[in-house]
C-alpha positions in Angstrom: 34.5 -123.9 -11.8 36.2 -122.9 -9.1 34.7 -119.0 -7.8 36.1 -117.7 -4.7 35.1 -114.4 -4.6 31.4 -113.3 -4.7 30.3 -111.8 -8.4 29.1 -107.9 -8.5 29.7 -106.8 -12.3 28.7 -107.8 -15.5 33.1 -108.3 -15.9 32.8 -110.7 -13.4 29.6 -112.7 -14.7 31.8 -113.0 -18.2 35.0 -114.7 -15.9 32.6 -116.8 -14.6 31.1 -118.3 -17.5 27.5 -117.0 -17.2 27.4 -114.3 -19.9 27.0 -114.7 -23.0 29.1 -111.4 -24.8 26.5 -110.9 -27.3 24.0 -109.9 -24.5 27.0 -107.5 -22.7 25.7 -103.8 -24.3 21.7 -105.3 -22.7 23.4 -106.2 -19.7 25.2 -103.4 -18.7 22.6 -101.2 -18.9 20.2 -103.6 -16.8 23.6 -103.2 -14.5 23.4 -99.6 -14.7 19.8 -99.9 -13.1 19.7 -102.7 -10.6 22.4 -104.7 -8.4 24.3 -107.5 -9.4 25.5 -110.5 -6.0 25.9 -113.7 -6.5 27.9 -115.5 -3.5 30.2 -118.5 -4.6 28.0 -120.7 -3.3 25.1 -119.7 -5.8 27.9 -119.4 -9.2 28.4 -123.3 -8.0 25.1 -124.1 -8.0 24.5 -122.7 -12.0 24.6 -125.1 -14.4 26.3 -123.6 -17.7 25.1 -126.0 -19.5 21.2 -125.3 -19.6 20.6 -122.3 -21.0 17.0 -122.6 -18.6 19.0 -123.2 -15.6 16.7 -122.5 -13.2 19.2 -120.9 -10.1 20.8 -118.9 -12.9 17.6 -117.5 -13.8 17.4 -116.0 -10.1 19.9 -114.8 -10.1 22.2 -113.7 -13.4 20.8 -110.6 -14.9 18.8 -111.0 -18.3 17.9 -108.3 -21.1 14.3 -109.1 -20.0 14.7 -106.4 -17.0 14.6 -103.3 -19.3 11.4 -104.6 -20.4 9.1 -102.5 -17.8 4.9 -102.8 -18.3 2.1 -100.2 -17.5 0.9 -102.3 -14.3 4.5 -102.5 -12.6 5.7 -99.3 -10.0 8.9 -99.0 -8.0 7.0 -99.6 -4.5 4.8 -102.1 -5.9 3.8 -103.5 -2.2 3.3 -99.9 -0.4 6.0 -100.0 2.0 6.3 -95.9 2.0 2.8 -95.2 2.6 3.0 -97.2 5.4 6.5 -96.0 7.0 5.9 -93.5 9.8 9.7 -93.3 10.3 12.9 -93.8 8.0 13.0 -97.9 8.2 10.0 -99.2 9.5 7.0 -100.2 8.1 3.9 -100.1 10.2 1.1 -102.1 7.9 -0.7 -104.1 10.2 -1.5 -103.7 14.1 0.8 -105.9 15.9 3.9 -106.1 14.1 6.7 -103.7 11.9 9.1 -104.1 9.7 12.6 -103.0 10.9 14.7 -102.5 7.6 17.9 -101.5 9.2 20.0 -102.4 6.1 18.8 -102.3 2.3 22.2 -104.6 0.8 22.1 -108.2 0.3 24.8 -111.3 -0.6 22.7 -112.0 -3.5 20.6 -109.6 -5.8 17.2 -111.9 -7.2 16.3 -110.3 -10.1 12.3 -110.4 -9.2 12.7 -108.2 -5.9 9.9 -106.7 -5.5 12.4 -103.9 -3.7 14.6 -104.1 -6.8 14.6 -99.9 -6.5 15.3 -99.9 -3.1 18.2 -102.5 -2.2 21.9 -102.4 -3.1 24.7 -99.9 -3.4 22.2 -97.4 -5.3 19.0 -98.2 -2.7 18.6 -96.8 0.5 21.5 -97.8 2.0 22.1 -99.0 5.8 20.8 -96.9 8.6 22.5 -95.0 10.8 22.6 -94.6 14.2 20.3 -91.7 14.7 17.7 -93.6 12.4 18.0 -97.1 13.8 17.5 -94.9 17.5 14.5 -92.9 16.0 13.0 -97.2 14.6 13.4 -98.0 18.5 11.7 -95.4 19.8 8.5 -95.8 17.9 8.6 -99.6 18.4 8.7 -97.9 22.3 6.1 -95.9 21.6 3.5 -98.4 20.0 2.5 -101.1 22.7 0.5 -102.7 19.9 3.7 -104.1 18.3 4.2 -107.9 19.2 6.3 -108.7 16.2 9.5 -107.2 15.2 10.7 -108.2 11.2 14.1 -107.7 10.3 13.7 -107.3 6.3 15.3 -104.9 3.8 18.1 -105.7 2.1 19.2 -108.9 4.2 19.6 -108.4 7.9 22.0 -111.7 8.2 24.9 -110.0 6.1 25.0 -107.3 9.7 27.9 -108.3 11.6 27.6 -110.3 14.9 28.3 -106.9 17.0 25.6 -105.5 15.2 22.7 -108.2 15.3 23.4 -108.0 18.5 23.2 -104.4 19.3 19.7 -104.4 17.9 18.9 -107.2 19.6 19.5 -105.9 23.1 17.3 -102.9 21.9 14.7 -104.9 21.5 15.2 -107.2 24.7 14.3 -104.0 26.7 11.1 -103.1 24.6 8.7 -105.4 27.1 5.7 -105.7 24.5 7.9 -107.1 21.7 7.7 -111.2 21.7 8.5 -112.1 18.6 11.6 -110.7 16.5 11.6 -112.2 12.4 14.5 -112.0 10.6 13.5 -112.8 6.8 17.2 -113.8 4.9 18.4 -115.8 2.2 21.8 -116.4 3.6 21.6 -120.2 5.2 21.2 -120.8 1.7 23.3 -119.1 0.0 26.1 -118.2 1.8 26.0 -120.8 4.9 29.3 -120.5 6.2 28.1 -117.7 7.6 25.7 -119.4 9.8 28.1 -120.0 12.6 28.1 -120.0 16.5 28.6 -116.1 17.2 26.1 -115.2 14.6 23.7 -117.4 16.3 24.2 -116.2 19.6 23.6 -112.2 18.0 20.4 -113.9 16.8 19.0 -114.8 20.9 17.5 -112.3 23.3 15.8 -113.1 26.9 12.2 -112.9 26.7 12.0 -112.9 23.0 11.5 -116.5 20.5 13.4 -116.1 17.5 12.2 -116.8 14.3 13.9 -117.2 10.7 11.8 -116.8 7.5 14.5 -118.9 4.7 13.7 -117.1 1.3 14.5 -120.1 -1.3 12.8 -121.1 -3.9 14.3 -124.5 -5.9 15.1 -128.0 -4.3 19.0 -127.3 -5.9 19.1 -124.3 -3.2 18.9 -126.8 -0.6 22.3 -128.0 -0.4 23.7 -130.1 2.2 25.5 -127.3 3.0 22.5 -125.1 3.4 20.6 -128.1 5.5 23.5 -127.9 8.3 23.5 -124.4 8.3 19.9 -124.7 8.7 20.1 -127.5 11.7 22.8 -125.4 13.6 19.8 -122.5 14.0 17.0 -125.4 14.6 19.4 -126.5 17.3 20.4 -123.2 19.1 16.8 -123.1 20.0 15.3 -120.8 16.3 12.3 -121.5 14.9 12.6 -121.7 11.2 9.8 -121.0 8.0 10.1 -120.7 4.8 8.8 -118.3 1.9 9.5 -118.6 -1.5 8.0 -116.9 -4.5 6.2 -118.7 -7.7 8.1 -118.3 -10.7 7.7 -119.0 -14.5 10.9 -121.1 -15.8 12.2 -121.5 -11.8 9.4 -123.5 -9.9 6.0 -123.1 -11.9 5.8 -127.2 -11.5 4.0 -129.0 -9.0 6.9 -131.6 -8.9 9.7 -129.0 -8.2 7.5 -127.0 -6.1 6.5 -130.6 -4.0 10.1 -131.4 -3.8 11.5 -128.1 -2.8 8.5 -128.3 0.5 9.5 -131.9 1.2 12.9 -130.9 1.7 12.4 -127.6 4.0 10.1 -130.0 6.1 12.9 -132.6 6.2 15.3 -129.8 7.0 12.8 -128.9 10.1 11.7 -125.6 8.1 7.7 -125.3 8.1 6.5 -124.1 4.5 5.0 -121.0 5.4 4.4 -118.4 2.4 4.3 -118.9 -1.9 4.0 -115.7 -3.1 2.5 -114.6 -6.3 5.5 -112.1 -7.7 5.5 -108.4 -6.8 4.4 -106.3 -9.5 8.1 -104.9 -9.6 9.9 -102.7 -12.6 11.1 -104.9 -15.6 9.5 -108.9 -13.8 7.1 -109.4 -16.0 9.0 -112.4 -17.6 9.0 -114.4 -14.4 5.0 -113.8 -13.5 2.3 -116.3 -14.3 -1.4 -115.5 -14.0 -3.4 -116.1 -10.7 -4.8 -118.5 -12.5 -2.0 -120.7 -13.3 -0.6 -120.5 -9.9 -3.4 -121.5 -8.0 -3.4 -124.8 -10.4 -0.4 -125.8 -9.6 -0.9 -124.7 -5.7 -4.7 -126.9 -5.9 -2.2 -129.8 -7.3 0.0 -129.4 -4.5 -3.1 -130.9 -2.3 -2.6 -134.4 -3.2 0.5 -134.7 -3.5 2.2 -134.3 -0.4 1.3 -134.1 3.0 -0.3 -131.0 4.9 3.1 -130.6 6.8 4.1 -129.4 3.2 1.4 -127.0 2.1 2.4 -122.9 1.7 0.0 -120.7 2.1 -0.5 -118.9 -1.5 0.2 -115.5 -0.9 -0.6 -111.7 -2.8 0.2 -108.7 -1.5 -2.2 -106.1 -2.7 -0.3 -103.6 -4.7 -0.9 -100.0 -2.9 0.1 -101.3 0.5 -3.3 -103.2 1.3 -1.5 -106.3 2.7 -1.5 -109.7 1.9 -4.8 -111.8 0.3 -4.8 -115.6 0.2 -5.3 -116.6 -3.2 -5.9 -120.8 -3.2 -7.9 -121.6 -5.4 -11.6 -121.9 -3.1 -12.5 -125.0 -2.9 -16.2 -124.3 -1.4 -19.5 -122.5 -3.2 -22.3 -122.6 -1.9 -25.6 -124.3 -4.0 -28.9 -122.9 -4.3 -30.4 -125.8 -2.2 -28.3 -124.1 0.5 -25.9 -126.7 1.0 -22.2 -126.5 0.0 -20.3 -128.4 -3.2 -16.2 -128.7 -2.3 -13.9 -130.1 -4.8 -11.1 -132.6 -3.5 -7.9 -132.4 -4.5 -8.5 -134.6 -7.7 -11.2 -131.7 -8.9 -14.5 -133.9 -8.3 -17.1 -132.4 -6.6 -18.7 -133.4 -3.8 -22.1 -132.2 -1.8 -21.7 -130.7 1.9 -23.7 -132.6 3.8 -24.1 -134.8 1.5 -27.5 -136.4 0.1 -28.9 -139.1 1.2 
């Protein structure tokens, strides 16, 4: 099918093929509460055909979302205890998050800032906010790391990326700047030489964190987009977050890291899902993810291995959850399992 234009309503999900009009009354109300984006890129990528279709679980809005447990809360991660100013979030010593813009080109229906982002969030902010974020980045010789989050800082125009860039060019204690984005993925056109150049300041290394989170996501398309970024001199990592009926198989989950290491994109986080309003169909238990993560071990090579990631609900930050391969045994020695679950003594007897 061809889609040129991105989809934003339940209307347009229906001319697309990817509703089903039974589930319309369900639909609009999930609507009502949360954004709908899908970029032609990701409509392309759905399958019709498989009612599990994995990118179309992402992305395409399900009934499932009204469904909202006693455990999930509209800032499951903390972020407002831990904002000093409007659109940063101070959590650990030597780096912030900078959300200067809470919209996105696609809306996955697991964000964990699901209340936040969108054309009912928080919107984009403005220029007395974004100079009030600079000045406490100033102010706060601790911070090393700048993250661009939000919302998705790569939809920004050029002019603007590069605005906050030279900000942050003067700010001498600021190395690193982060932009976290799904868009060389899903809308990689996008990805060209101006952008790239907004992207570059002197005395800063620029880093990309690609949010994507099935092989089919990696198009060739994507990869290019990808490699033009690698090539202007950005380091690239990924994150993707575990997912019942997406990638809660060690096979998908080993292809999908073998590609972003073929694509020069260092596996970097798995998370375990957010404890956001109406997800609960997409989490699996600790349990089951660090199975699949322990699987992971043998499988492929250690270029290839995310770290397994929660972040504490209440703003605690972010616990590696692996499963633990080491106890220690009461003859004081240590028993480790290898990646095939046998145990094995540390040092070992005899």
């Amino acid at each position: 099918m061809n889609i040129l234009r991105p989809i934003k309503s339940v209307d347009d999900l229906s001319k697309a093929g990817l509703l089903v009009d039974r589930d319309r009354p369900s639909l609009e109300e999930v609507a009502a509460r949360y954004a709908i984006a899908l970029t032609p890129t990701v409509a392309k990528l759905i399958d019709r055909a498989d009612v599990d279709d994995p990118i179309a679980r992402q992305f395409v809005p399900d009934a499932a979302e009204l469904v909202v447990t006693p455990e999930e809360r509209a800032d499951p991660i903390g972020d407002h205890a831990h904002s000093p100013v409007e659109g940063i979030v101070h959590r650990y010593p030597d780096r912030v998050l900078l959300k200067a813009v809470h919209v996105c080109p696609v809306y996955c229906r697991f964000c964990f800032r699901r209340e936040m982002v969108g054309p009912q969030g928080l919107g984009t902010l403005d220029a007395a906010a974004m100079m009030a974020a600079f000045d406490y980045i100033r102010s706060h010789a601790e911070i090393w790391e700048v993250i661009l989050t939000g919302g998705d800082p790569l939809i920004l125009s050029p002019r603007r990326l590069e605005e906050i860039m030279l900000q942050l060019a003067a700010i001498e204690h600021v190395k690193i700047v982060r932009f976290h984005t799904r868009v060389p993925a899903v809308d990689p056109q996008r990805i060209d030489a101006r952008l790239i150049a907004a992207l570059k300041a002197s005395g800063k290394t620029t880093y990309i964190a690609l949010h994507a989170n099935h092989p089919r996501e990696m198009t060739l398309e994507a990869r290019a987009a990808c490699a033009r970024l690698i090539d202007a001199g950005v380091v690239m990592i990924s994150q993707s977050v575990l997912l019942k009926g997406v990638n809660d198989d060690a096979g998908v989950l080993a292809d999908l890291m073998k590609i972003f290491v073929e694509t020069r994109v260092k596996p970097y986080y798995l998370h375990h899902p957010d404890l956001a309003p109406g997800t609960s169909h997409f989490r699996l238990t600790i349990e089951e993810g660090q199975k699949i993560v322990s699987s992971l071990r043998g499988r492929i090579s250690g270029l290839c291995q995310p770290a397994y990631i929660l972040d504490i609900p209440g703003g605690h930050g972010k616990a590696a959850i692996g499963e633990n391969s080491v106890r220690k045994t009461a003859d004081g020695c240590f028993s480790v399992l290898d990646y095939q679950g046998a145990e094995h003594s540390y040092p070992p007897s005899g």
